[in-house]
N, C-alpha and C positions, 0 to 999 in steps of 0.2 A: 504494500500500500504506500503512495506517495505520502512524502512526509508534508503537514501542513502547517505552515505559522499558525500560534493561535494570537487571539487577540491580546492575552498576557502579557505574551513573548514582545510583541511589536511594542505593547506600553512600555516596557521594561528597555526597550531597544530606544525609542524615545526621549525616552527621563533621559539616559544613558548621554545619550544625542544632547541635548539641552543639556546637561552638565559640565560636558566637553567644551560646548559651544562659552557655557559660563565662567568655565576659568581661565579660556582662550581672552575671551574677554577684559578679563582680571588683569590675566599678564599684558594685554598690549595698554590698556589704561595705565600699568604702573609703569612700562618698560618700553612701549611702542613694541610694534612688529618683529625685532631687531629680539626682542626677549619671548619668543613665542618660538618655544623650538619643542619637536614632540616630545623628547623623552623630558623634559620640566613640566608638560602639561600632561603627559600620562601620572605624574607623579601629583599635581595639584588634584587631578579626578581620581586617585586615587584608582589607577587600573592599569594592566600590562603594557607598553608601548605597542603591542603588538595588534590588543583590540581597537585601539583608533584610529589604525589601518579599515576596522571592518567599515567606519562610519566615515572616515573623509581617505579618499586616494593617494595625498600627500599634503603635505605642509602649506601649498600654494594654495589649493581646492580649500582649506580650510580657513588660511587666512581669508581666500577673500569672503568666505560668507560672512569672518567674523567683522570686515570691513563692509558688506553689503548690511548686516544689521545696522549695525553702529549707523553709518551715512542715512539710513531711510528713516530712522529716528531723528533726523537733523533736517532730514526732509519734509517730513509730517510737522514738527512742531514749527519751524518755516513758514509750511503753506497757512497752518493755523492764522499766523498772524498775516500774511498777506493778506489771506481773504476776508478778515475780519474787517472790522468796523472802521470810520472813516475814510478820509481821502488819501488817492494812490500815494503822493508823498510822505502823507503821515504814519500809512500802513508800511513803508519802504523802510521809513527811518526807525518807527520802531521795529520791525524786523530783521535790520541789519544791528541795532542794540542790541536786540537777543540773542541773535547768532553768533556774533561779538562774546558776548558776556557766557554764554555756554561754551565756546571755546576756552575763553579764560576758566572757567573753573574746572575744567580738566584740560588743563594743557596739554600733556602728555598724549594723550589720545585723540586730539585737536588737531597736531601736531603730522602722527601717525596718519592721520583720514586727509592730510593736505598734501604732504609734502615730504613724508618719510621716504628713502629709495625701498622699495617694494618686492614682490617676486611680482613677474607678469601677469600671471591671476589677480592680485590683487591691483595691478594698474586699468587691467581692463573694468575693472570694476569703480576705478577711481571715472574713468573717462567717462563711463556708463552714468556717475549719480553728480558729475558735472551736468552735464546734460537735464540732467532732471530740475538742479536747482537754474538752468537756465530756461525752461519751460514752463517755473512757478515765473521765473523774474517777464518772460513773456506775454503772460496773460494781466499781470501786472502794469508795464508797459503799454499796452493795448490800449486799458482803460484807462490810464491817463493820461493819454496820445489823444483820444476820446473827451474824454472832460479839456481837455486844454491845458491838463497839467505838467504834461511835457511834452519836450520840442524832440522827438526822435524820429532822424530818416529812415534808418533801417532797425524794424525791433529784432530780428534775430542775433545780427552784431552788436547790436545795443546790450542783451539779453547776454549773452557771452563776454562781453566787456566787464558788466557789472561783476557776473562769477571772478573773473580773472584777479580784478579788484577787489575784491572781497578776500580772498587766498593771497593774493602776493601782502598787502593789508597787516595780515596776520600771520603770515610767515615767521617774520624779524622777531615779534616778540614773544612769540609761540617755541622759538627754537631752544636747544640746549644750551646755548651761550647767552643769553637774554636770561632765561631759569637760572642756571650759575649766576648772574649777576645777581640777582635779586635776591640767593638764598646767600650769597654774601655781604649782603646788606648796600650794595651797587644802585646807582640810580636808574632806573628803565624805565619805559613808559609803562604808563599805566593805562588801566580797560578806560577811563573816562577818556582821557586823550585821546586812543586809537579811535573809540566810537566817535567823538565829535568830527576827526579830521574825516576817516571814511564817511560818516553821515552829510559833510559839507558837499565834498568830493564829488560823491555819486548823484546828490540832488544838482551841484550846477552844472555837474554833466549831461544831466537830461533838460535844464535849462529848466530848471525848479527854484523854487524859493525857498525859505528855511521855514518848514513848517510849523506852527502854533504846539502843535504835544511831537512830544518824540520820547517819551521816555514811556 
């Protein structure tokens, strides 16, 4: 008789799944990419290095789902705030404070999803949820191209610019040398400075004015 999964098995395979995925997580939070190596994550889940061969193919496959998580949570909370309440400028500026400001409070893994070098799995996956955050910045765009509130030729290249600026932005202060400075008591910028200058930035580049709320 063919052998058949039960439904047990597959729950169990699951959790199993989701735990791996959880301390993959763990380590690139505390360490980036660069500290996610199998045999330290067979050892955080607590199982053979052998079984996490059964649930991801390699190192790369698994980075990047751990980087597809991560990014489409920065996606979702994003679009939350684009599409929310008031006008396009003022949905931009507080949206780019937030993504800002959730960067900053985990750096490390900010860090890792911008600009860490990668395995190719996980860059395709980087260019993938580019793309997406340039698809929120589109529909964004659109409507206040629409209302009169900004002056953009082209929204696809527009829409890609703002991503670009957004990432390069956060880069400097995102990086390991920037962190070093700061746990040495070093002067660096700080999340208010970066948000004002990007929030400036991006609005006169769409030929915007500094909107009434931004925070």
């Amino acid at each position: 008789m063919a052998y058949r999964t039960t439904a047990a098995r597959l729950d169990r395979d699951q959790s199993l799944r989701n735990r791996i995925l959880a301390c993959a997580h763990a380590r690139v939070v505390d360490g980036g990419f660069a500290a996610l190596t199998m045999q330290a994550l067979a050892e955080d889940a607590g199982i053979a290095t052998g079984s996490l061969y059964r649930h991801f193919g390699n190192k790369g496959e698994l980075a990047a789902e751990v980087f597809a998580r991560a990014s489409q949570q920065e996606v979702d909370s994003l679009a939350t705030v684009l599409r929310g309440d008031g006008s396009a400028a003022e949905r931009l500026a507080r949206g780019l404070r937030q993504f800002a400001a959730r960067a900053w409070n985990s750096r490390r893994l900010a860090f890792a999803l911008i600009a860490e070098p990668v395995d190719p799995e996980v860059d395709e996956q980087r260019l993938l949820y580019r793309e997406a955050y340039a698809e929120l910045f589109e529909r964004l765009l659109e409507e206040g191209r629409d209302r009169g509130e900004f002056q953009v030729p082209s929204i696809p290249l527009t829409a890609a610019c703002l991503v670009g600026a957004i990432a390069e932005s956060l880069v400097g202060p995102l990086s390991p040398p920037a962190r070093a400075l700061r746990a040495a008591g070093h002067r660096a910028d700080d999340l208010d400075s970066v948000c004002d200058n990007l929030v400036t930035f991006c609005l006169r580049a769409l030929g915007a004015g500094q909107p009434a709320l931004e925070n």
